[in-house]
C-alpha positions in Angstrom: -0.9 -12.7 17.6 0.2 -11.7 20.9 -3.4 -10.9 21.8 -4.1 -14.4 21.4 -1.3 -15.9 23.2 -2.8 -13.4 25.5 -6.1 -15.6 25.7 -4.8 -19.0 25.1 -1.0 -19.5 27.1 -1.8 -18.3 30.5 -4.4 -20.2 31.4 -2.7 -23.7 30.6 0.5 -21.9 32.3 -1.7 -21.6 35.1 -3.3 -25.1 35.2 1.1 -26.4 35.4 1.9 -23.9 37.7 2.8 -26.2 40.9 4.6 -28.9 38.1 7.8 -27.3 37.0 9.1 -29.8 34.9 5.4 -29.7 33.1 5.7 -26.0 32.7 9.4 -25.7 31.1 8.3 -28.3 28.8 5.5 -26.3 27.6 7.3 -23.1 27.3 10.4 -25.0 25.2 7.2 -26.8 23.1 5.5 -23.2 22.7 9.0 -21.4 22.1 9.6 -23.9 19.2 6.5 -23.5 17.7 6.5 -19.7 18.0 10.2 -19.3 16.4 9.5 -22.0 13.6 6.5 -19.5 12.5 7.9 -16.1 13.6 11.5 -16.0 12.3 10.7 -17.3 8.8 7.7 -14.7 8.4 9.8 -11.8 9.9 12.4 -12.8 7.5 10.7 -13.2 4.3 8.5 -9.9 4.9 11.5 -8.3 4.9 12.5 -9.8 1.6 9.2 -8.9 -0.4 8.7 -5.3 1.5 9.1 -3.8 -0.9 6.6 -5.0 -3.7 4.4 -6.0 -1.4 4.0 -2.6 -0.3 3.8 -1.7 -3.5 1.3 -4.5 -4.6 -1.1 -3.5 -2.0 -1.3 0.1 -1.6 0.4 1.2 -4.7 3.9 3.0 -5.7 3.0 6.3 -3.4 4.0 4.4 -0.1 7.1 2.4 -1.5 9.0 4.8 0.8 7.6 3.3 3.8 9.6 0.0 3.0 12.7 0.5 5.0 10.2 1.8 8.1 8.3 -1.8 7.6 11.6 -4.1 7.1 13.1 -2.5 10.4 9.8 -3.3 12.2 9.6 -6.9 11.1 13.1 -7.0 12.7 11.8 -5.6 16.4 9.1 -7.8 15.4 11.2 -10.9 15.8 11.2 -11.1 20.0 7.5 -9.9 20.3 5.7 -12.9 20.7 8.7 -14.3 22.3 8.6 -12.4 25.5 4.8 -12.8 25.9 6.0 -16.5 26.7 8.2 -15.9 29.2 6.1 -12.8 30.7 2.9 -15.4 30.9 5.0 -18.2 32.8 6.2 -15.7 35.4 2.7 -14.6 35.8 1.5 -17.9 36.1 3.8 -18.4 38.8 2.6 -16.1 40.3 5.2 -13.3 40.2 2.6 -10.1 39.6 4.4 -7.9 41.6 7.7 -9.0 40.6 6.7 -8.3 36.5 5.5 -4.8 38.1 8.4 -3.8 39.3 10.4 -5.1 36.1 7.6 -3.3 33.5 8.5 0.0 34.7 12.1 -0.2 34.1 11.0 -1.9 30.4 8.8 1.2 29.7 11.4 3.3 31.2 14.0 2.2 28.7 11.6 2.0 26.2 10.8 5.9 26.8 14.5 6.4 26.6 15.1 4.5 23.3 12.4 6.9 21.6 14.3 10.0 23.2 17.4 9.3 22.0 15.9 8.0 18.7 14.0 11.0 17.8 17.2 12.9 17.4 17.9 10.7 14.2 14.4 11.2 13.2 12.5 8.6 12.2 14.8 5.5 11.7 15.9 6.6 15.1 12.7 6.2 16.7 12.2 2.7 14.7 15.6 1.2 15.8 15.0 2.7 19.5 11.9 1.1 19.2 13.4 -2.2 18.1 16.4 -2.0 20.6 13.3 -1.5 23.1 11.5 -5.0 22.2 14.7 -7.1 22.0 15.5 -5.5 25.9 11.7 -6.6 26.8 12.4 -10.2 25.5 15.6 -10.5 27.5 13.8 -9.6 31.1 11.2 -11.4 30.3 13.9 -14.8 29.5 15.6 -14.3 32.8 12.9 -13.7 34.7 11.8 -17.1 33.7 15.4 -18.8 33.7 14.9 -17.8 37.3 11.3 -18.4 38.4 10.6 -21.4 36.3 13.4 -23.3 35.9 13.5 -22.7 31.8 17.2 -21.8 31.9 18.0 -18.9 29.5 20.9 -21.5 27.8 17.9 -23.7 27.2 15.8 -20.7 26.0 19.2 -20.1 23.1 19.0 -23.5 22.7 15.2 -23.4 21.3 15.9 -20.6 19.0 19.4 -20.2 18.0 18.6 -22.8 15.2 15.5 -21.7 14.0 16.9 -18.4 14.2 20.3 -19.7 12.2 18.0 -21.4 9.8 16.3 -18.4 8.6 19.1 -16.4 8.6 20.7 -18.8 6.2 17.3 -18.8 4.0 17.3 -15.4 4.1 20.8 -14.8 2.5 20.3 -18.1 0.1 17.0 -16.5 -1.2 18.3 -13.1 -1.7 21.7 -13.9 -3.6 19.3 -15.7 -5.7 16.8 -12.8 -6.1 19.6 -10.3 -6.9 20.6 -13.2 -9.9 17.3 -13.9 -11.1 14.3 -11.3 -11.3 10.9 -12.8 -10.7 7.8 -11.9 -8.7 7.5 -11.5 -5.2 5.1 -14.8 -4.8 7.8 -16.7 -6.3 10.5 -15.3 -3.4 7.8 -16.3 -0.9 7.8 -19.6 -2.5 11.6 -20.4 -2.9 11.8 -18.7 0.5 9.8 -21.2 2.2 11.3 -24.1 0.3 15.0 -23.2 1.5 13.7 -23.0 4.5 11.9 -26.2 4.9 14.1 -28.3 3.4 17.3 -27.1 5.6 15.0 -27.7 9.1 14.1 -31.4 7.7 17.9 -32.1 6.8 18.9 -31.0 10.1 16.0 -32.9 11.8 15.5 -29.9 13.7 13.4 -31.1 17.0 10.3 -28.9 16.2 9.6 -30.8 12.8 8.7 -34.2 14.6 6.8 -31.8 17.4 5.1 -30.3 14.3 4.6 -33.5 12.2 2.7 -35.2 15.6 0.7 -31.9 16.0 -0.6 -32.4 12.0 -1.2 -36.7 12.8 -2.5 -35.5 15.6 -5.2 -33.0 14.0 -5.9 -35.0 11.3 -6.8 -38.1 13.4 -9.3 -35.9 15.1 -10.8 -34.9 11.9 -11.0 -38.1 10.6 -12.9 -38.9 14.2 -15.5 -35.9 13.2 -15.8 -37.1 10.2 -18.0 -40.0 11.4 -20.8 -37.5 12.6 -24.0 -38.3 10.7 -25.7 -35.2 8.9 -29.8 -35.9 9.1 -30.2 -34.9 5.8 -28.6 -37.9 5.2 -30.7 -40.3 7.1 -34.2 -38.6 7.1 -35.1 -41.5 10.3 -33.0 -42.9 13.1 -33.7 -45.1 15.9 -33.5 -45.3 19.4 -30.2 -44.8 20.2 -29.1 -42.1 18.5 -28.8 -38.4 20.0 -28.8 -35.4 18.0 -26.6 -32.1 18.6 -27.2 -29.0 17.1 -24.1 -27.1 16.0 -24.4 -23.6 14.5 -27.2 -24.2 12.8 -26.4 -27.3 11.5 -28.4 -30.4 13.0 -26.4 -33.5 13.3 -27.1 -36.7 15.1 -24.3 -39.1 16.5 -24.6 -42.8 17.3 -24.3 -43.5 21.3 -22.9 -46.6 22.4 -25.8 -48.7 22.7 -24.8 -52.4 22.0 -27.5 -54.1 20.1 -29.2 -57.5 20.4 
């Protein structure tokens, strides 16, 4: 996922860059709609590590659990700091995120120094300690370059962040209660979850709910292309496009006597 935020955020970062009030918009709208998704996955992975693991590469690796659960919690401010680090480089701040990456890699090369003393949990955590450092650089480099104010930033998450939390503990009092598969975890998970943003009326469900409209109002739109299977003859008027591999024709606006 980061590799595509890679590809898609700092070019439209880039096209806002002289429109600050644009730009923090977009990075509350993307920080939203990264902690909505991220948070709740982290959080239920670390639920169903266990028989996951189990369920896809057998009982030998249900040691690595604990290894995976502490990496879905470093996991958590990944994506996150790609935001920020994107807007700062869209501002234009190259050398600036330079001079700040090797202090990140310097702690990070401390972390796993220390760490490796308490073998490997140590390296994990020091690993983990390393990314949540990275995502708080990365937020106050942006509180101060593009006017997305770190309180702001809290704002965003502390909510979603709350709202899995809660999920999380709700789901696993119930799962030490009750005994059932993993899927059904995911599921009850996800309901919890769900159900405690739309009470709250959590900004990001409307932004999300538009996003949907918004997609399917487009696919209905597509949906009006004419396949020429289905009309062996068409006249004048009518333009065809070939789209991998398919040929489809769509009527032009040609108004008719």
């Amino acid at each position: 996922m980061p590799n595509i935020l890679v590809q898609v955020m700092y070019p439209v970062y880039a096209s806002v860059q002289d429109d600050d009030e644009r730009l923090v918009n977009m990075l509350g709208l993307n920080t939203r709609f990264i902690s909505s998704v991220i948070f709740p996955l982290m959080a239920v992975l670390i639920l169903v590590a266990h028989p996951l693991i189990v369920c896809l590469w057998g009982d030998a690796w249900s040691a690595c659990a604990p290894y995976f659960q502490i990496l879905c919690v470093g996991g958590l401010f990944i994506c996150l700091q790609n935001t920020n680090f994107f807007a700062v480089a869209a501002k234009g701040k190259s050398r600036l995120l330079f001079y700040w990456s090797i202090y990140k890699w310097s702690f990070l090369l401390l972390c796993l120094f220390v760490g490796m003393n308490f073998g490997i949990y140590g390296l994990l955590w020091g690993m983990t300690l390393s990314n949540f450092n990275i995502f708080m650089v990365n937020a106050l480099l942006a509180s101060r370059h593009t006017g997305y104010k770190f309180s702001m930033q809290l704002g965003d998450i502390m909510p979603l962040l709350s709202l899995a939390a809660v999920a999380f503990s709700l789901t696993y009092m119930l799962g030490n209660l009750l005994t059932c598969h993993f899927i059904v975890t995911v599921i009850v998970f996800a309901t919890i979850y769900i159900a405690l943003a739309c009470s709250f009326n959590l900004k990001v469900v409307g932004e999300i709910k538009m996003v949907i409209m918004r997609f399917l109002k487009n696919k209905k739109f597509l949906s009006h292309d004419i396949n020429l299977y289905d009309r062996p003859a068409y006249p004048a008027g009518i333009t065809q496009s070939f789209q991998s591999g398919r040929i489809s024709v769509k009527v032009s606006s040609v108004a008719y006597a």
